[in-house]
Phi, psi and omega in degrees: 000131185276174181274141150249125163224162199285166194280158154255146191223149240233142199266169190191016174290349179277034191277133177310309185206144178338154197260016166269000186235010160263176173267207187285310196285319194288311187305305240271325186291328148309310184301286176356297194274328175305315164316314203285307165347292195274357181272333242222329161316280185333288189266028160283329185262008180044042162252100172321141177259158186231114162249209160236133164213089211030079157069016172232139173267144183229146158265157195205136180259168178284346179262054181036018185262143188254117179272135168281127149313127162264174182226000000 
């Protein structure tokens, strides 16, 4: 039986102003911090995080080690 598990999922309301009035520096410092949030979500829950990294899904543990996905 496979294992499922629920997304976590990450509250990201604490931006000073809307992200349709921020600029390019402002999106990318917001994308930022919402990241380190779920990465820190995660592996705080002895949960692997899943990315895209030049066209591979990778897995990444909190000790920092990452495994490529075959798909």
């Amino acid at each position: 039986m496979p294992i499922t598990a629920k997304p976590i999922l990450i509250r990201y309301g604490s931006a000073a102003k809307s992200s349709f009035n921020m600029n390019a520096t402002e999106l990318n410092q917001a994308a930022s911090s919402i990241l380190r949030r779920a990465r820190e979500k995660a592996f705080n829950k002895g949960l692997p995080i899943y990315y895209i990294d030049k066209d591979k899904l990778v897995e990444e543990y909190s000790d920092g080690c990452k495994k490529v996905i075959n798909r």
